[in-house]
VEXFIBA-745082 format. One line per 3 residues: for each residue x, y, z of N, C-alpha, C. Coordinates in Angstrom, 1 decimal. Layout:
X Y Z X Y Z X Y Z; ...
END
This chain:
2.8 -20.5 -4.5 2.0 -20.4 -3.3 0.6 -20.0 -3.7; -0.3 -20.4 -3.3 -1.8 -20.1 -3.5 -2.6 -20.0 -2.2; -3.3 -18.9 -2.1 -4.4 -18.4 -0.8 -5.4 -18.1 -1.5
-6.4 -18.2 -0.6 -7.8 -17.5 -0.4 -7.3 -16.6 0.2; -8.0 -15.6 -0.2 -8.2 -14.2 0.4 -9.9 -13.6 0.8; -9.9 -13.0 2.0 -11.1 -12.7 2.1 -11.4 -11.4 3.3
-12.0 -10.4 2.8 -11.8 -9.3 3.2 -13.6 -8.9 3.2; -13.6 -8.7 4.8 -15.1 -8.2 4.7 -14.7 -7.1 5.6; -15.6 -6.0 5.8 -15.7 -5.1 6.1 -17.9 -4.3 6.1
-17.8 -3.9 7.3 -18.7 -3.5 7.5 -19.2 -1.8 8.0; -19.9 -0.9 7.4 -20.1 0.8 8.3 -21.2 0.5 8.5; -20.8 1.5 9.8 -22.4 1.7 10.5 -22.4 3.0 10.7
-23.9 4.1 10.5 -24.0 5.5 10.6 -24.8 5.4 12.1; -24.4 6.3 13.2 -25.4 6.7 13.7 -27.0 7.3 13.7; -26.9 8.3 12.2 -28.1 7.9 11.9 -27.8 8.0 10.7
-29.8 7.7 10.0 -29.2 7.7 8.1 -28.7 8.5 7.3; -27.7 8.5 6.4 -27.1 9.2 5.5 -28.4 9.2 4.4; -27.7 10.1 3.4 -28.4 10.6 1.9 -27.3 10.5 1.0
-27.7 9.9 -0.4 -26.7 10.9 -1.5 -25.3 9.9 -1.4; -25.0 8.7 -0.9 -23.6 8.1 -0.6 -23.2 7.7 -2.1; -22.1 8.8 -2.1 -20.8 8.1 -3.0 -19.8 7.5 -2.5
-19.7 6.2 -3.1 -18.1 5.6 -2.2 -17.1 4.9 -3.8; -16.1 5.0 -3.1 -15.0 4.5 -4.0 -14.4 3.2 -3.4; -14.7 1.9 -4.0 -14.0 0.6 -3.2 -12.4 0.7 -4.3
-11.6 -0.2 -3.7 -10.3 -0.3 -4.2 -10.4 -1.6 -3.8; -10.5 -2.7 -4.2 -10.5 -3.8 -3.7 -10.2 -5.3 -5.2; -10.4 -4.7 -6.1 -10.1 -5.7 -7.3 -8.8 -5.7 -7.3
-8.1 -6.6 -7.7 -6.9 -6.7 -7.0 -6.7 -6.1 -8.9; -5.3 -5.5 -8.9 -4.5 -5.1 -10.1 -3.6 -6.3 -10.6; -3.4 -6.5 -12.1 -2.5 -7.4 -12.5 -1.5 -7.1 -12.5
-0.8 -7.6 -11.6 0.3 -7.0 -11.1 1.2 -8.1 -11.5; 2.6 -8.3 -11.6 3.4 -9.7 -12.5 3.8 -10.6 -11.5; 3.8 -11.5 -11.2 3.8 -12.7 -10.4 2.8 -13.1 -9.6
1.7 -12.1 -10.1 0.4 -13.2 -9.5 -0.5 -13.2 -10.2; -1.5 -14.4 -10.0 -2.8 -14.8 -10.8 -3.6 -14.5 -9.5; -4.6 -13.7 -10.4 -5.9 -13.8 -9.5 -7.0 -15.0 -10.3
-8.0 -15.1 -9.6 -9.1 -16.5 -10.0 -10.6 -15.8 -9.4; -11.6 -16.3 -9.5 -12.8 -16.5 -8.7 -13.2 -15.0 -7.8; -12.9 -13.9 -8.1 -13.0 -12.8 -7.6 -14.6 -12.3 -7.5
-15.1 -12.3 -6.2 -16.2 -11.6 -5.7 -16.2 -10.4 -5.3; -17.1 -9.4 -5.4 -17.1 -8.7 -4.7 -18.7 -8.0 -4.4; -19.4 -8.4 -2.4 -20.5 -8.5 -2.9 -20.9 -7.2 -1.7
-21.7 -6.3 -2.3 -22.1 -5.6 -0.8 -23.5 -5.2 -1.2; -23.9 -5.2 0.4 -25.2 -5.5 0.7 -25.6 -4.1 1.2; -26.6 -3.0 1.2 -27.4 -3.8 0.2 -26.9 -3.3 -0.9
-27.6 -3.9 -1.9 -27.1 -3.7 -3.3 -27.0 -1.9 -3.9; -26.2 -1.5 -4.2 -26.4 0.0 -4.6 -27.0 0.2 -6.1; -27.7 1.4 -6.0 -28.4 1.5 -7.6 -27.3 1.9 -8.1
-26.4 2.1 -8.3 -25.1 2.5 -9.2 -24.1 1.9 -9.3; -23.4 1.0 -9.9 -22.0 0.6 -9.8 -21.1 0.7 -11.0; -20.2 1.3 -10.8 -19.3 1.1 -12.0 -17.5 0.7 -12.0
-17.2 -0.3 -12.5 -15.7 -0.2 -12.3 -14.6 0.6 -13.7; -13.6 0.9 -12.6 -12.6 1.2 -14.1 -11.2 1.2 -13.1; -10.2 1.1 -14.6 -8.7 1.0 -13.9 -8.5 2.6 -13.7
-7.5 2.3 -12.2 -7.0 3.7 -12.3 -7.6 4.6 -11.2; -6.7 5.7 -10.6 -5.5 6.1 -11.0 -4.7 5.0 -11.2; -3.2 5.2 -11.5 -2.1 4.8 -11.2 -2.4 3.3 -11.0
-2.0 1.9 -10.7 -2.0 0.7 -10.7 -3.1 0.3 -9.5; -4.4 0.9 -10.1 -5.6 0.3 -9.4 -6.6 0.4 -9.7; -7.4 -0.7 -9.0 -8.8 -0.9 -9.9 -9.9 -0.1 -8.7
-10.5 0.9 -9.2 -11.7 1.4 -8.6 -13.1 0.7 -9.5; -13.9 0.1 -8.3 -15.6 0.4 -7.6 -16.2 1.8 -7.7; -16.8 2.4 -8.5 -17.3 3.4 -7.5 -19.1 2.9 -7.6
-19.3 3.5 -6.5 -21.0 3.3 -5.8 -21.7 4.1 -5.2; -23.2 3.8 -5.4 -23.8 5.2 -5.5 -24.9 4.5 -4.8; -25.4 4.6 -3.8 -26.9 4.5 -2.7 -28.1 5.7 -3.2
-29.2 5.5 -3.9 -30.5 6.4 -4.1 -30.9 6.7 -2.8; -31.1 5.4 -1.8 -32.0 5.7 -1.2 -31.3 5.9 0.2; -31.6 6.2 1.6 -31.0 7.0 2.7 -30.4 5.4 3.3
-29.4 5.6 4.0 -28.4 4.6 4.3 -28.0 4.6 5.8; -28.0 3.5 6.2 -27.9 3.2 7.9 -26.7 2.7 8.0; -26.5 1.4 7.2 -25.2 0.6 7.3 -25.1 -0.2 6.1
-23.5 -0.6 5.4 -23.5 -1.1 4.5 -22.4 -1.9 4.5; -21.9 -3.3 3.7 -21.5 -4.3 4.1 -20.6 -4.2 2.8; -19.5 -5.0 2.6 -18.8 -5.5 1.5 -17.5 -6.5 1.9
-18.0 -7.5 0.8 -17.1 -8.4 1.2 -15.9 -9.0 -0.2; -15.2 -9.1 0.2 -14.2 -9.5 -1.0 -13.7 -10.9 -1.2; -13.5 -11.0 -2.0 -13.0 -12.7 -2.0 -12.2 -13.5 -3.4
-11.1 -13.9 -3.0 -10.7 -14.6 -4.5 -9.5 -15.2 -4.0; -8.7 -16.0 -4.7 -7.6 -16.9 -4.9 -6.6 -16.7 -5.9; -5.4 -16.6 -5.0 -4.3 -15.7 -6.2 -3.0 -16.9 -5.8
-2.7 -17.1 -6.8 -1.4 -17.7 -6.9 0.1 -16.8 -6.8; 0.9 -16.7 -6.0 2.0 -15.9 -5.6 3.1 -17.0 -6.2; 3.7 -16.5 -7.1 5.3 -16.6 -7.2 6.6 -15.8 -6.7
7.3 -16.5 -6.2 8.4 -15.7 -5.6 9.0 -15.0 -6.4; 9.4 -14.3 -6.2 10.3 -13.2 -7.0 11.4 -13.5 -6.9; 12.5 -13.2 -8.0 13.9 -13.3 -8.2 14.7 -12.8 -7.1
15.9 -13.1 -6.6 16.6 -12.7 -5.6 17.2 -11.2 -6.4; 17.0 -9.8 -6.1 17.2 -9.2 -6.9 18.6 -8.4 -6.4; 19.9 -9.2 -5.7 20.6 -8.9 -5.1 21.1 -7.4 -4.5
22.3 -6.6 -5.3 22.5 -5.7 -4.7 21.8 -3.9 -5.5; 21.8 -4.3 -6.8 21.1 -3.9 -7.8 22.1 -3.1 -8.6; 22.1 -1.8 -9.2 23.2 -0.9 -9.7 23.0 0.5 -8.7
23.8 1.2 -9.2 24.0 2.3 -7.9 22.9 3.5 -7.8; 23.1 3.5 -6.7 21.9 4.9 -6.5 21.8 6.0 -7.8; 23.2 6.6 -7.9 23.3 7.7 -8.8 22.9 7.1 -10.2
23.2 5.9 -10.1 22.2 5.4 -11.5 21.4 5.4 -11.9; 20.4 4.7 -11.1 19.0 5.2 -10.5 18.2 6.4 -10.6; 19.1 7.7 -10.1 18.6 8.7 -10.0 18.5 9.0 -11.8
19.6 8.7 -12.3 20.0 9.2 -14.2 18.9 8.5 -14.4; 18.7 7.3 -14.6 18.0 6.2 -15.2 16.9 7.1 -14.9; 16.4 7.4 -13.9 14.2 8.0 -13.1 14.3 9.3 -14.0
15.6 10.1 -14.5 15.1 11.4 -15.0 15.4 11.3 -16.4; 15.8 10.3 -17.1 15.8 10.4 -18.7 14.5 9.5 -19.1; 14.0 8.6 -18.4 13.1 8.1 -19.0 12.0 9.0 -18.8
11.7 8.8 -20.3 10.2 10.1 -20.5 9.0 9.4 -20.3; 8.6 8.2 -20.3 7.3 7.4 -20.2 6.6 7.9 -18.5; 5.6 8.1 -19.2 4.9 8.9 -17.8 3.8 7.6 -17.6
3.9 6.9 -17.5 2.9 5.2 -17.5 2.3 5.3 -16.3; 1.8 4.0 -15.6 1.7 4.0 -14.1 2.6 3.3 -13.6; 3.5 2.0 -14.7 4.6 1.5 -14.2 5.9 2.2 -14.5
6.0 3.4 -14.9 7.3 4.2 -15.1 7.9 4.6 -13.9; 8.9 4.9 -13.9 9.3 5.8 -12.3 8.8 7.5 -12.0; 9.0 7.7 -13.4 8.3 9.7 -13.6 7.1 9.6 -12.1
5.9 9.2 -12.1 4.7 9.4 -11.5 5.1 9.5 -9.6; 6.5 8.9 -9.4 6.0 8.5 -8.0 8.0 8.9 -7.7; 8.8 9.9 -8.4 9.7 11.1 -8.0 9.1 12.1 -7.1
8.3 12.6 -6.9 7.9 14.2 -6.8 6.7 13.5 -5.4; 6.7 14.8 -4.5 6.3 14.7 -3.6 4.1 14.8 -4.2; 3.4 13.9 -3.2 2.2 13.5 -3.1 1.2 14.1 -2.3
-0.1 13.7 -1.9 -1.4 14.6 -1.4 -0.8 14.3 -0.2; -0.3 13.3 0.4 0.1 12.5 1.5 1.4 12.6 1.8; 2.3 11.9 0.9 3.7 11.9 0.9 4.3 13.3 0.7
4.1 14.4 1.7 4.5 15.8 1.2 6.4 15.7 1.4; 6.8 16.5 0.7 8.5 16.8 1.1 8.6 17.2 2.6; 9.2 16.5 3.1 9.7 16.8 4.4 11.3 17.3 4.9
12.2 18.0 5.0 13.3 18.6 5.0 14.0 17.9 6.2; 13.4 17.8 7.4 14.1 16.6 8.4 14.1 15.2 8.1; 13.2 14.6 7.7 13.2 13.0 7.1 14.4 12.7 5.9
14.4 14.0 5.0 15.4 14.5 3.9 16.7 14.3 4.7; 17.2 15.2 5.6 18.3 15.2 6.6 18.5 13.4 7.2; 17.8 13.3 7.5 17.9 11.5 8.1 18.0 10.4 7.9
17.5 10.9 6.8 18.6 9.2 5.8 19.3 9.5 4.7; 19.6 11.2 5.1 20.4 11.2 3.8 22.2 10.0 3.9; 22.4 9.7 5.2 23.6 8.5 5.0 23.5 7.6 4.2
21.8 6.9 3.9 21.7 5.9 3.2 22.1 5.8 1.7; 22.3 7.1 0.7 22.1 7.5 -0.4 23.1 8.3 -1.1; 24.2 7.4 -0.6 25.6 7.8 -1.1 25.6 7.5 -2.6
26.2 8.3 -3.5 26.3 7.9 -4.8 26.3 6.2 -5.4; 27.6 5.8 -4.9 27.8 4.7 -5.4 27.2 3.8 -4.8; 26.7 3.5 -3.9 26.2 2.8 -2.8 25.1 1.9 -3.9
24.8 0.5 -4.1 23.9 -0.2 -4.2 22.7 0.1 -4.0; 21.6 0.4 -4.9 20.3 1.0 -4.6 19.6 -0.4 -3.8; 19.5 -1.5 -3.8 18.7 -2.5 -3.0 19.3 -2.7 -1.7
21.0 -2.8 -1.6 21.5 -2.7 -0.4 21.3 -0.5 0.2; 20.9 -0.1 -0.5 20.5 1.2 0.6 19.2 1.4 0.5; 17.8 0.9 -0.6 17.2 0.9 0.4 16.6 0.2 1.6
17.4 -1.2 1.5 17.0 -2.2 2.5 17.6 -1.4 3.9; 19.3 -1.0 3.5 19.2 0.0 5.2 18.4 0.7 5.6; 17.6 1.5 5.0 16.8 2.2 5.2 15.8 1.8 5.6
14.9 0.6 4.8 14.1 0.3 6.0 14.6 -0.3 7.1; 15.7 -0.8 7.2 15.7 -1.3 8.5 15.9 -0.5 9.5; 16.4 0.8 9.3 16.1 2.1 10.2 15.0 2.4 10.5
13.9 2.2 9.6 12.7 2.6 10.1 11.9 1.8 11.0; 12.6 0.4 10.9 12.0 -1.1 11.3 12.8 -0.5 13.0; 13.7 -0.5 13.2 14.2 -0.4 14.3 14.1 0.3 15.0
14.2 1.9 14.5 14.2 3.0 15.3 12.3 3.4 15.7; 11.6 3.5 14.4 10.0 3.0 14.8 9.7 2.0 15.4; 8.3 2.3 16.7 8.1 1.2 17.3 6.4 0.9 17.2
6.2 -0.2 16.1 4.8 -0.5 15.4 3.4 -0.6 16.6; 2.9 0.7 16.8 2.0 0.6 17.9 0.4 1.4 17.5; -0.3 0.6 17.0 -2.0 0.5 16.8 -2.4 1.7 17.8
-3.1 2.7 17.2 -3.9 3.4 18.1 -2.9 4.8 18.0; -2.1 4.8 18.3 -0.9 5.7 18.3 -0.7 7.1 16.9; -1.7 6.5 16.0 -1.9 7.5 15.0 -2.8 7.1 14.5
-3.6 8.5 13.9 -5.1 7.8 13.1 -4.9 8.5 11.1; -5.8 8.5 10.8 -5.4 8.3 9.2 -5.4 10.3 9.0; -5.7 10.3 10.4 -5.1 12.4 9.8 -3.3 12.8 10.3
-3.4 11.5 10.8 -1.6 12.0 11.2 -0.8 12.2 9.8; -0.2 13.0 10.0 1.0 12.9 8.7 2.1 12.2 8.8; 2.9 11.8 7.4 3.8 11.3 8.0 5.2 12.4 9.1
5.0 13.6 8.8 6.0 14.5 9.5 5.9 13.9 11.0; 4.6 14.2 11.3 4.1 14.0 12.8 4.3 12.4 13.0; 4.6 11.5 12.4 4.6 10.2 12.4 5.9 9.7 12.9
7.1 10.5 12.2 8.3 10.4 12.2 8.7 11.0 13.5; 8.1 12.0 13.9 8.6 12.7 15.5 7.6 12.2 16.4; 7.1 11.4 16.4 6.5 10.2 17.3 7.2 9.2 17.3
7.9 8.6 16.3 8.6 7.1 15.9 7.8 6.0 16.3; 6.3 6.0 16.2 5.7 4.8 16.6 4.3 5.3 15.4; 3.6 4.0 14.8 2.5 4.1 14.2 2.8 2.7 14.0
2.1 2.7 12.6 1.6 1.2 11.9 2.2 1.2 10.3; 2.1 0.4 9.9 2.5 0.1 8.6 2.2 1.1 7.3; 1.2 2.0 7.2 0.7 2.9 6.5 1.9 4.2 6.8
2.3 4.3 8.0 2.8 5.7 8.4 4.7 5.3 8.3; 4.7 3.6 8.9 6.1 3.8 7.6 6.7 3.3 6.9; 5.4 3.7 5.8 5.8 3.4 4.2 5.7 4.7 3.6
4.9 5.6 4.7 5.0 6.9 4.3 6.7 7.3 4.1; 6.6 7.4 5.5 8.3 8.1 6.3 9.3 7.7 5.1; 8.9 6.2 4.7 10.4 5.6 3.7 9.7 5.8 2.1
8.7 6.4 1.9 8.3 7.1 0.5 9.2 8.5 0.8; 9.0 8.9 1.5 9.4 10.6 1.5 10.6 10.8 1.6; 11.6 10.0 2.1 12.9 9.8 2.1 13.6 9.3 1.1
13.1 7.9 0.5 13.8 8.4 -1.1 13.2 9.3 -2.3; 12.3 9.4 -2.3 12.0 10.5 -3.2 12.9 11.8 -2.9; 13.2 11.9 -1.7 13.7 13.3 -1.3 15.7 13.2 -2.1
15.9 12.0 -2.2 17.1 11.7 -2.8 17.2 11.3 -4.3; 16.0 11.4 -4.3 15.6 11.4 -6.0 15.7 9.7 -6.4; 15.0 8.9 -5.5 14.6 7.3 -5.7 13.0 7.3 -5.5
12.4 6.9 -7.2 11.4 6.6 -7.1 10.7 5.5 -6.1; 9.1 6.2 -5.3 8.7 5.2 -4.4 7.8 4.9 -4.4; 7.0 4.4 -4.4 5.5 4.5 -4.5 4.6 3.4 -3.2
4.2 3.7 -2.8 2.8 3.1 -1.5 2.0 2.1 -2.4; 2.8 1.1 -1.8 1.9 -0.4 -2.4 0.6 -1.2 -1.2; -0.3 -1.7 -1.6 -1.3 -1.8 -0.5 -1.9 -3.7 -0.7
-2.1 -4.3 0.2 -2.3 -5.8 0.0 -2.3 -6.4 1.0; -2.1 -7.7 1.3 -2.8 -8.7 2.3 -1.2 -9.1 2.8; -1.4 -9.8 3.9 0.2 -10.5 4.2 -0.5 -12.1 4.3
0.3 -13.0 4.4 -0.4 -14.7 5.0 -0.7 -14.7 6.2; -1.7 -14.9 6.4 -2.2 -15.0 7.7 -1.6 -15.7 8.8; -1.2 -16.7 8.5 -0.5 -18.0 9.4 0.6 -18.6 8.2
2.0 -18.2 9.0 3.3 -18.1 8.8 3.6 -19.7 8.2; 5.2 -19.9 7.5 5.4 -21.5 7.6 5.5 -21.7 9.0; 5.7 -23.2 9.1 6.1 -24.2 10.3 7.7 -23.0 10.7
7.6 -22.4 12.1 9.1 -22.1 12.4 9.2 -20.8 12.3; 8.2 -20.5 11.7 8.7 -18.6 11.1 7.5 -17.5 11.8; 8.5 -16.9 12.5 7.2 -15.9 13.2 6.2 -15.3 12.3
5.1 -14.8 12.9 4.2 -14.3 12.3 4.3 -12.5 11.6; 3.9 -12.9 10.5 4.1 -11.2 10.5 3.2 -10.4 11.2; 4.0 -8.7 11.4 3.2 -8.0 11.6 2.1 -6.9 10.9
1.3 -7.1 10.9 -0.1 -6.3 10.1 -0.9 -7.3 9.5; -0.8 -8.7 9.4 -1.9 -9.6 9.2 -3.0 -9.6 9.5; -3.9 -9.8 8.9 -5.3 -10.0 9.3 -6.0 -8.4 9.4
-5.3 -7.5 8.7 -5.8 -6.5 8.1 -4.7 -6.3 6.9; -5.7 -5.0 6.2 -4.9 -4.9 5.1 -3.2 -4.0 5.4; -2.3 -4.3 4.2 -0.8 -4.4 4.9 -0.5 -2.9 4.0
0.5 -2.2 3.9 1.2 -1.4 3.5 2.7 -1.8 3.3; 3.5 -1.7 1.9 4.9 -1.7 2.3 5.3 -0.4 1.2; 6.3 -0.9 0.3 7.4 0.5 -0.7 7.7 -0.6 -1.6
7.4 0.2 -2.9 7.9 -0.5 -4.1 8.9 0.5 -4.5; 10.2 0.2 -4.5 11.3 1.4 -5.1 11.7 0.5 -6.7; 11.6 2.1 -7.2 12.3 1.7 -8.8 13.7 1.4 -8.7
14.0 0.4 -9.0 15.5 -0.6 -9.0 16.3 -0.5 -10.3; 15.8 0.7 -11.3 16.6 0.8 -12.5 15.5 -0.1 -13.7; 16.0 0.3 -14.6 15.5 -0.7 -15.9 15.3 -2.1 -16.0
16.0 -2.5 -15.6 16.6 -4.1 -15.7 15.7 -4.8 -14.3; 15.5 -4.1 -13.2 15.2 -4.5 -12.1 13.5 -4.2 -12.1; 13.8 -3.2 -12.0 11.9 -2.4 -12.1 11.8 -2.0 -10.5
10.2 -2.9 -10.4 10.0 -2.0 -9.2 10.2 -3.5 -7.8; 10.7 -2.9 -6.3 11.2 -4.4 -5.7 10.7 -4.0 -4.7; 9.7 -4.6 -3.7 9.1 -4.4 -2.8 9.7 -4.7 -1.6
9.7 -3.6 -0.6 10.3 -3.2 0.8 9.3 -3.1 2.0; 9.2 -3.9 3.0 8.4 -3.8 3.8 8.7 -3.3 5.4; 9.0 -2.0 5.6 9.6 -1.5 7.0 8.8 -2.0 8.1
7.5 -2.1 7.9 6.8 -2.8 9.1 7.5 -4.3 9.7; 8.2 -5.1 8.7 8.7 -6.0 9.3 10.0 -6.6 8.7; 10.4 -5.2 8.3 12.3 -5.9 7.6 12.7 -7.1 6.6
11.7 -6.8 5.6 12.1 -7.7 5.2 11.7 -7.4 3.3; 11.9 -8.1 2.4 11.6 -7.3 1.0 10.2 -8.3 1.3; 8.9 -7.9 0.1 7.9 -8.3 -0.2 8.0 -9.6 -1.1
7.9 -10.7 -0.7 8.2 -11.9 -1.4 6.8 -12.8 -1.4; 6.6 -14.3 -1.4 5.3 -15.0 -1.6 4.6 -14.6 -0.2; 5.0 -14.1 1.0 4.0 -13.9 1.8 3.1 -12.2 1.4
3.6 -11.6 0.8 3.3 -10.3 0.4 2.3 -10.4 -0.8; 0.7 -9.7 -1.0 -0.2 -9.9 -2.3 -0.5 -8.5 -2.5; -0.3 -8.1 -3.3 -0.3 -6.5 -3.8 -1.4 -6.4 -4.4
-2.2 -5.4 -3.9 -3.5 -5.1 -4.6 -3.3 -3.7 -5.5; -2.6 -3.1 -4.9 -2.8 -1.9 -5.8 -1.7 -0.9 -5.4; -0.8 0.0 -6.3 0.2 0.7 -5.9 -0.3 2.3 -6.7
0.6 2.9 -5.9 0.2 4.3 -6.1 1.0 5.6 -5.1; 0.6 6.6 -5.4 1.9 7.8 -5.0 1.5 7.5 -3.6; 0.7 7.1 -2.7 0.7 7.3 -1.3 -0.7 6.6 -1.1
-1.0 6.5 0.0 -2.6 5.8 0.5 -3.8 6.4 0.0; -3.3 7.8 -0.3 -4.7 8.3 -1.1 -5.3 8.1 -2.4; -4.5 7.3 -3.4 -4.4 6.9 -4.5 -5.2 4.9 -4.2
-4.6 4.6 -3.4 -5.3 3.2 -3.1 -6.4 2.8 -1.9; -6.9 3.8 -1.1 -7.8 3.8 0.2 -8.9 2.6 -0.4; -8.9 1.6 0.6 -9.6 0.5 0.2 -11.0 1.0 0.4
-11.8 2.3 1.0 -12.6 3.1 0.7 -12.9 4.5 0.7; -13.4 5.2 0.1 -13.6 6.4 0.4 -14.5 7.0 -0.1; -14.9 8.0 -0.2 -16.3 9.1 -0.5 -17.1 9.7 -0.2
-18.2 10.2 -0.3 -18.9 11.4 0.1 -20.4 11.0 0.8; -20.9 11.6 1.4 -22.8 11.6 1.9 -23.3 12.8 2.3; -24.5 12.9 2.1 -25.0 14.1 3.1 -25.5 13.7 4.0
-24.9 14.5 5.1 -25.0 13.9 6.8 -24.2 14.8 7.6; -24.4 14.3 8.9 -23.6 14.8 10.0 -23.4 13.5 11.1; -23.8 12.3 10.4 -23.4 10.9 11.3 -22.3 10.7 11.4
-21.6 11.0 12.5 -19.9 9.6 12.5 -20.2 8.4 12.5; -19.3 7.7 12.2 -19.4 6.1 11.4 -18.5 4.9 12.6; -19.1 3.8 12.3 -17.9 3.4 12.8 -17.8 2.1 11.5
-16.4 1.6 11.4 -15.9 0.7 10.7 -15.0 -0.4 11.3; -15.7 -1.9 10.7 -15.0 -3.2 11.1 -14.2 -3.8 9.8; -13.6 -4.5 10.1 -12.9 -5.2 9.0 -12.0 -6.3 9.7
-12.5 -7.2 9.1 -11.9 -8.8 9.4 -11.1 -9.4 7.8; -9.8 -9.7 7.8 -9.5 -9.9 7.2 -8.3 -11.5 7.2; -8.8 -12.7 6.4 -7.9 -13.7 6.3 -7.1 -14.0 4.8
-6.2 -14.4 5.1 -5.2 -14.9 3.7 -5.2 -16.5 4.4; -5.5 -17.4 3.8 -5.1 -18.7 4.2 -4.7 -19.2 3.3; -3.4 -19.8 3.6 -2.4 -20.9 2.6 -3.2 -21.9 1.9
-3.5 -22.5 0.5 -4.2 -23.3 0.1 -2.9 -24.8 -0.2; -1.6 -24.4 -0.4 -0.4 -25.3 -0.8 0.4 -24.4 -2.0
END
């Protein structure tokens, strides 16, 4: 499957800033089953500073630097990735496997499981969410068939509602609301298996905009999406879980960048001197090419 992708976004300061550092996250990472192609990335106005590098963890940072005082600034993204489907990665081997497998391997990589066991800036340990799905994470129990129950608990029992939390909610507060967006639960289902000792990590990317012929639309399109990439053992690796809409991450799912939680991939972030609040737009399309 092949899309264009295109991702603009726009800030506006009430008045001018000084001094802007920003961090984009937007070059998509090589990640295995997709090609990227033709990658832009253009913002206006031009900053006197730009530098890229990989990293943290499986992502490519922008960072950018403004000399002069700043009103409003633009950036737009754009490129063509080819998506292959992923293997049916059936039931997988067992949890308690899993758990042996995440603590003997010593490779501290960004693709190891070591990095994304242990609680995050975001994904903190939570002791109720621990209690709540501890049913899913019975020893022998199939690690793909428990974590797919698991999201589908979160899919069911949360009810996906915009506005309902902003990016200071936690996931604690997220889970005793049972309603947010796609960021809050990939949180809830990071923190839950990590708490069972199943590597998780906060993957961040596009969904297709416009579904096949027959098949509903997903939810979180047309902005950027959030799901859970769980370590599936050696042999499997890492298999993507999407609780916002029940289903694993397959050719409608484009992964830009994974990491211990949203703060490792925020498609922006950084510093100014000011006292302006901002406001931010973002229009985002994935269109099917064939």
């Amino acid at each position: 499957m092949i899309y264009n992708v295109r991702h603009a976004t726009k800030v506006k300061y009430a008045s001018p800033i000084a001094h802007a550092l920003f961090n984009l996250r937007l070059i998509p990472w090589n990640w295995a089953g997709q090609t990227f192609r033709n990658f832009r990335l253009a913002i206006t106005p031009l900053p006197s500073e730009r530098e890229d590098h990989d990293g943290p963890y499986c992502v490519n940072t922008t960072r950018i630097a403004f000399g002069e005082t700043l009103s409003e600034f633009d950036f737009l993204s754009e490129f063509e990735v080819e998506v292959e489907a992923p293997d049916d990665p059936g039931d997988g081997p067992s949890v308690q496997l899993i758990r042996d497998e995440a603590l003997e391997i010593l490779d501290i990589s960004v693709l190891s499981p070591a990095p994304y066991l242990f609680a995050s800036r975001i994904a903190q340990s939570d002791d109720v969410i621990r209690r709540w799905a501890a049913g899913h994470f019975l020893a022998d129990m199939p690690i793909v068939k428990s974590a797919g129950a698991l999201m589908k608990a979160v899919h069911d029992e949360f009810t996906y509602k915009p506005g309902s939390t902003t990016s200071a909610t936690s996931p604690s507060e997220a889970f005793g609301l049972r309603k947010g967006v796609c960021q809050d639960f990939a949180h809830v289902m990071i923190i839950a298996l990590r708490s069972h000792g199943i590597p998780a990590a906060y993957a961040s990317g596009y969904l297709r905009t416009n579904p096949p012929p027959g098949k509903p639309r997903l939810v979180g399109a047309d902005a950027m999406h959030a799901w859970v990439n769980v370590w599936c053992g050696k042999d499997l690796g890492w298999v993507g879980f999407d609780p916002t809409n029940d289903c694993l991450a397959r050719f409608d799912h484009i992964q830009i960048g994974m990491g211990r939680d949203y703060a490792d991939v925020a498609p922006i972030d950084g510093t100014f001197v000011g006292t302006a609040p901002q406001q931010m737009k973002t229009a985002v399309d994935v269109i099917e090419r064939g």
